[in-house]
C-alpha positions in Angstrom: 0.0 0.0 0.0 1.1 3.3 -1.1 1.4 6.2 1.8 -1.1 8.5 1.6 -0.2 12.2 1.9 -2.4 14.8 3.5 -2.6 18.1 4.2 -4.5 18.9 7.4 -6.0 22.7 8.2 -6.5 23.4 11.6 -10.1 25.7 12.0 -10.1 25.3 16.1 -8.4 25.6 18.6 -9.3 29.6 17.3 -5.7 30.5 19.5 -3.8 28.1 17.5 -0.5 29.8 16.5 1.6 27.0 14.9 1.8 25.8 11.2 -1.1 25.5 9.3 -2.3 23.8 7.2 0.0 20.2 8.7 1.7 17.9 6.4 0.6 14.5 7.8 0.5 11.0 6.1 -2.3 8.5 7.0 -1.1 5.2 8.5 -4.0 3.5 9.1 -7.3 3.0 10.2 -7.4 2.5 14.5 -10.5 1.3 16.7 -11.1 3.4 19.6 -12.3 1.6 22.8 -15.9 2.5 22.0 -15.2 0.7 18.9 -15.4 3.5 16.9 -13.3 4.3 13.7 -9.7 7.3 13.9 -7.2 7.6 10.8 -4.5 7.8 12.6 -1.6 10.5 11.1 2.0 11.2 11.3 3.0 14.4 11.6 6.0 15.5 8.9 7.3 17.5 11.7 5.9 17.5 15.5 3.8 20.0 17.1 4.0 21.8 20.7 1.1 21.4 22.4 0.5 22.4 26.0 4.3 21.7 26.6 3.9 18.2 25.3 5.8 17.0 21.6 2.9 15.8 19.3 3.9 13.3 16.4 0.5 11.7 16.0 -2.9 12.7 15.5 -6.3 11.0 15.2 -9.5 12.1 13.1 -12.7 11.2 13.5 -15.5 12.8 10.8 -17.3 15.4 12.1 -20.6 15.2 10.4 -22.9 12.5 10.7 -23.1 10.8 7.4 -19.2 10.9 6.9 -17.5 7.6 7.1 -13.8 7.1 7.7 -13.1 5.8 4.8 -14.1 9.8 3.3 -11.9 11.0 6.0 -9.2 8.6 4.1 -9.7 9.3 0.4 -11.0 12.9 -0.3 -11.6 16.4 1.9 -13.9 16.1 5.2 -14.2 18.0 8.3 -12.9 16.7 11.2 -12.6 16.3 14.8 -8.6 16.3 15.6 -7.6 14.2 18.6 -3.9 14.4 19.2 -1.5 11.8 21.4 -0.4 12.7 24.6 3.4 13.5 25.3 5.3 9.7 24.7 2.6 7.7 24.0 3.3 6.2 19.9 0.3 4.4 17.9 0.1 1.5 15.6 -2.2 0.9 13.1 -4.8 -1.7 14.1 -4.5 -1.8 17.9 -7.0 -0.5 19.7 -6.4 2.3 22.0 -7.4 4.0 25.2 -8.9 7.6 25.6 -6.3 8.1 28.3 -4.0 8.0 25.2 -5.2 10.9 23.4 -6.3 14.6 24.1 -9.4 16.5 22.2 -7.9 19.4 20.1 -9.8 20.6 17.5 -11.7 20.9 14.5 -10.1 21.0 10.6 -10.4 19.8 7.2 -8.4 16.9 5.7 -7.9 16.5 2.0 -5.3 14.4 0.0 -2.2 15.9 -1.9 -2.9 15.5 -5.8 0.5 13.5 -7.5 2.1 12.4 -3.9 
């Protein structure tokens, strides 16, 4: 499977300072312990975020209607979860909410020719 390339705009947090939009690239789909569906996204180079180092994020469609799989492929709106300080995820293991923080809101949306 070919890496998918992404850039990623952030809309919230509204005092968000840092780059923008992100360079990220999908790894894979993860299961959240409710079962529900992230993408799960390196970072091309890591965020600070409330003193913490951030090389991983994980989106979850916003609207109701939006699968994951849109989230994967074309532009949607998402809700951005971001890892906490250390912790490192793998695609297809499940993970724990005390792994991950609530950021924001953005929109994802593949790089044409990458």
């Amino acid at each position: 499977m070919t890496a998918q390339h992404h850039l990623l705009e952030i809309y919230e947090p509204y005092d968000y300072q840092g780059r923008n939009p992100i360079n990220v690239e999908g790894v894979g789909v993860v299961k959240g312990p409710n079962g529900t569906s992230y993408y799960l996204l390196d970072l091309a180079e890591p965020l600070e975020v409330d003193a913490e180092t951030v090389s991983q994020l994980l989106l979850l469609p916003r609207y109701n209607g939006d699968s994951i799989e849109r989230a994967t492929t074309s532009a949607c709106t998402v809700n951005v979860c971001r890892t906490r300080g250390g912790i490192r995820m793998q695609a297809d293991v499940t993970f724990s909410f005390e792994d991950i923080r609530h950021w924001g809101v953005g929109k994802i949306a593949p790089i044409i020719g990458s």
